[in-house]
C-alpha positions as CSV (number, residue, x, y, z in Angstrom):
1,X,102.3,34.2,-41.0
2,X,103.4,35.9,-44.0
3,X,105.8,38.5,-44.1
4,X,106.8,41.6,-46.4
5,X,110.3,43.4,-45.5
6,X,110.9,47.0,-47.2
7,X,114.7,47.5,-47.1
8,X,116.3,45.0,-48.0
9,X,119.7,46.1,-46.6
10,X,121.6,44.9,-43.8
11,X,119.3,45.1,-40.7
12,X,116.1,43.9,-43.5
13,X,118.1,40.9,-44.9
14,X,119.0,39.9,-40.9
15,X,116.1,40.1,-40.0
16,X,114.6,38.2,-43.0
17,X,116.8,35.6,-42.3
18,X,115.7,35.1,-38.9
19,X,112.7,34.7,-39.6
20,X,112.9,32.6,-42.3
21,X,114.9,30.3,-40.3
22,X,111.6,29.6,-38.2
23,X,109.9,28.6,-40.7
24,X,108.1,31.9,-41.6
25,X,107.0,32.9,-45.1
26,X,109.6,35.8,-46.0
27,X,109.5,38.3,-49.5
28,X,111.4,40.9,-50.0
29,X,110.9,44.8,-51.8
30,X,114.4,45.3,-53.3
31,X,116.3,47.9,-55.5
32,X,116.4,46.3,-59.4
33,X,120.3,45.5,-58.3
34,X,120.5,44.0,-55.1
35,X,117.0,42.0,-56.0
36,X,119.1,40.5,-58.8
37,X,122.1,39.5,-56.6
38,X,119.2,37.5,-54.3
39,X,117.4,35.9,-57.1
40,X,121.1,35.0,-58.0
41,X,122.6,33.8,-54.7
42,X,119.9,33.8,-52.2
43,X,120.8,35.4,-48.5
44,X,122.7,35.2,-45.9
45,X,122.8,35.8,-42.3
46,X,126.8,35.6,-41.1
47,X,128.8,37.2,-37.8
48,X,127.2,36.6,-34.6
49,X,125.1,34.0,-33.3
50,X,123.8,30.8,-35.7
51,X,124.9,31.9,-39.4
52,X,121.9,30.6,-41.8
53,X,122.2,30.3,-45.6
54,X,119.1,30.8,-48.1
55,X,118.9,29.8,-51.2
56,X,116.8,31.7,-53.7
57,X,113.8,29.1,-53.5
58,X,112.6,29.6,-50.2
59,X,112.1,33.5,-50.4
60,X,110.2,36.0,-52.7
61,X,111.9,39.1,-54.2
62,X,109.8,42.0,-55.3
63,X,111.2,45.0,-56.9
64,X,108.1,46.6,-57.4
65,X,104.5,46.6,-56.1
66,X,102.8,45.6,-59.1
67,X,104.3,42.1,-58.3
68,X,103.1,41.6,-55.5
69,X,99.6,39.1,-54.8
70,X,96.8,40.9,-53.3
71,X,95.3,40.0,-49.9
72,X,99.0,38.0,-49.1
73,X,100.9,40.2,-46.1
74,X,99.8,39.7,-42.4
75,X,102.9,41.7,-41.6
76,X,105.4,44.7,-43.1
77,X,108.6,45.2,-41.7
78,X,110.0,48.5,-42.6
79,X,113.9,48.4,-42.2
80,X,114.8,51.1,-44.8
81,X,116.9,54.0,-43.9
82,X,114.2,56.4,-42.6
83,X,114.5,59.0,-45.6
84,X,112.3,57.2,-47.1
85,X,109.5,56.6,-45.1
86,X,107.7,59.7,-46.5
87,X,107.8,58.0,-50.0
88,X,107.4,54.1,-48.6
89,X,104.3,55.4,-46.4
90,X,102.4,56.6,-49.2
91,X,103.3,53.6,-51.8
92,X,102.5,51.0,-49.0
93,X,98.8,52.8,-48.5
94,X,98.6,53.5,-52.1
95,X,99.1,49.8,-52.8
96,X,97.3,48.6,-49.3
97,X,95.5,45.9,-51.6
98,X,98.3,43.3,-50.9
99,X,97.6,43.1,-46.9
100,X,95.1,40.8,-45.5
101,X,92.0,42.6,-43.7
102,X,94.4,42.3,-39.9
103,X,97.9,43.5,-41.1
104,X,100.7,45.3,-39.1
105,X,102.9,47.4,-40.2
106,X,106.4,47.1,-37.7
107,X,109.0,50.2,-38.2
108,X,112.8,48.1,-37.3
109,X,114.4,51.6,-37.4
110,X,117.0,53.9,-35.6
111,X,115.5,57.4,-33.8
112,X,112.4,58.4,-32.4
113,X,108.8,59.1,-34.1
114,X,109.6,57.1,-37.0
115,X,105.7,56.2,-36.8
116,X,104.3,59.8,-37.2
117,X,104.7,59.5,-41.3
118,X,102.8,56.1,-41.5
119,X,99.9,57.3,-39.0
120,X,98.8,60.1,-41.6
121,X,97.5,56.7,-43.1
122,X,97.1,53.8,-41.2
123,X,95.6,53.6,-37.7
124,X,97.4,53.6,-34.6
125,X,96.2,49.7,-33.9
126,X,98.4,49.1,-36.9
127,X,101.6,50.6,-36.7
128,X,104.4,49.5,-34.2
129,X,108.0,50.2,-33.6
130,X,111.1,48.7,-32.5
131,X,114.6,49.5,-30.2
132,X,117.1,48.1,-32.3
133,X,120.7,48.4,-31.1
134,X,121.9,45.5,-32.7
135,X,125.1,46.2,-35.3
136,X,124.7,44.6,-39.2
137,X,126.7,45.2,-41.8
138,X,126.4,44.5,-45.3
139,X,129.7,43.0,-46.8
140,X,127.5,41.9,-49.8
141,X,123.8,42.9,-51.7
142,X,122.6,39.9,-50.4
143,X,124.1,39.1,-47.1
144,X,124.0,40.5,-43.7
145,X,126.6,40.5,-41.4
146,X,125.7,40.6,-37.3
147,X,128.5,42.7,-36.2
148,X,127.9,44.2,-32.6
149,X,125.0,42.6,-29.9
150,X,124.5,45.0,-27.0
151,X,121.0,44.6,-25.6
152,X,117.6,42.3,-27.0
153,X,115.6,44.2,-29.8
154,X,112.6,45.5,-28.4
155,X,108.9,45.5,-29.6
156,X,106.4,47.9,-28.8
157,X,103.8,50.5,-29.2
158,X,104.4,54.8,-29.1
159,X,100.7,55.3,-29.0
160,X,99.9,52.8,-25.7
161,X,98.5,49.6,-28.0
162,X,98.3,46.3,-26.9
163,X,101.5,44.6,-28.2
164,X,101.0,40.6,-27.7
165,X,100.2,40.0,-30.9
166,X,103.8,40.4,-31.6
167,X,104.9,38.4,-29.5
168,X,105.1,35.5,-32.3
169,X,107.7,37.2,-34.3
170,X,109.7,38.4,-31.0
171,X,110.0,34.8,-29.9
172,X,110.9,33.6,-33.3
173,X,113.4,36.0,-33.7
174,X,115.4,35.0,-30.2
175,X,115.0,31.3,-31.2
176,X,116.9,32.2,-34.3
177,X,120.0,33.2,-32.0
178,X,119.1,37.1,-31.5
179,X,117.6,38.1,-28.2
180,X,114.1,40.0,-28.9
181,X,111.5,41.3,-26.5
182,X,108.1,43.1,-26.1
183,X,108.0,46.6,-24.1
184,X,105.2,48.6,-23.1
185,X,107.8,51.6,-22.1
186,X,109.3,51.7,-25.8
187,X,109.4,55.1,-25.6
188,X,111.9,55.6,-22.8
189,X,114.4,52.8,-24.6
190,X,114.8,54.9,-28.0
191,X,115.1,57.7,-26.4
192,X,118.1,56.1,-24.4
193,X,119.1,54.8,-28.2
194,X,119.2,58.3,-28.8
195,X,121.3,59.7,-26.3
196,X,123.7,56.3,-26.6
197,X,123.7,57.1,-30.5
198,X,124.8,60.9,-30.0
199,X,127.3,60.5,-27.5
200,X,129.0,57.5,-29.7
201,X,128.5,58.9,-33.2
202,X,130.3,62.5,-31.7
203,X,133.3,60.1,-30.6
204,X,133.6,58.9,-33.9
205,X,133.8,62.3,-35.9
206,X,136.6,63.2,-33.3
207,X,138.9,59.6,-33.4
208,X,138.1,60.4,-37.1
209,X,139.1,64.1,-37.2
210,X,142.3,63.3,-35.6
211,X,143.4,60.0,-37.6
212,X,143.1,62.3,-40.1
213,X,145.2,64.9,-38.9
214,X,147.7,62.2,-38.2
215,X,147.8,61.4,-41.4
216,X,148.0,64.4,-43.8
């Protein structure tokens, strides 16, 4: 299995790490900067759960496409902030040359119909999503911090498509410490991510509106 994350921020470095401490062949698309700091220092996956160290040896860091080997990724995890998918969409089918003939392309995003942008180019058999509602922060470039667990990450379909074959990368990610599952009702769970994130993020302008009336 050979893996290509886009995002290397806090939720793509956690991942990343998870994976990579099952054994799984891991590279990275990075910003010029941050791909520097892991060529540098390598990862790290603190906080929560078993804390894993990488040094920059067992991982590949990309910053552009042009890099990359054709016919190499089985898998693309897309854990970038989801302004971008418009722009990482197109590059990824622009540059399709670098996944094998049976790739997948798994969205580890917040919000609903994160898919539709990647479906004007890539069939439904190939794109999947995830429920993520675990917390990571990124004290550094290259390491990720697991903050907050609530509930397993869930794997899963929006257009009704078998899921099994994901199975493999759910069960390495719980033996590397963080719960993951498959769900055929994906759907209903993001939306309930949804309602969760609304309800919490409105608390959090108001305790922030009136610490700041406390102090000014």
């Amino acid at each position: 299995m050979n893996i290509l994350v886009i995002g290397s921020g806090a939720v793509g470095i956690g991942i990343g790490s998870s994976l990579l401490s099952q054994g799984v062949d891991i590279s990275f698309l990075a910003s010029k900067n941050t791909a520097r700091k892991m060529k540098e220092d390598g990862i790290k996956r603190t906080g929560l759960f078993t804390n894993y160290t990488f040094n920059p040896q067992e991982f590949n860091v990309y910053e552009s496409y042009e890099e990359i080997p054709k016919k190499t990724f089985d898998y693309v995890l897309i854990t970038s902030k989801t302004t971008s998918n418009d722009d990482i969409s197109k590059k990824l089918n622009e540059n399709r040359d670098i996944l094998k003939d049976d790739f997948t392309i798994l969205i580890i995003q917040n919000g609903f119909g994160n898919d539709q942008l990647f479906l004007r180019y890539f069939k439904t058999t190939e794109v999947y999503c995830a429920r993520i509602i675990t917390g990571f922060t990124r004290p550094e470039r290259n390491i990720s911090e697991v903050t907050v667990y609530t509930e397993p990450i869930l794997l899963g379909s929006l257009q009704g498509e078998n899921i099994e074959h994901l199975k493999t990368i759910a069960d390495k990610i719980t033996a590397s410490g963080i719960k993951c599952e498959l769900s055929y009702e994906l759907d209903k769970y993001l939306w309930a991510k949804m309602l969760y994130n609304c309800s919490l993020n409105a608390l959090r302008k108001r305790i922030h509106k009136r610490n700041n009336e406390q102090y000014n």
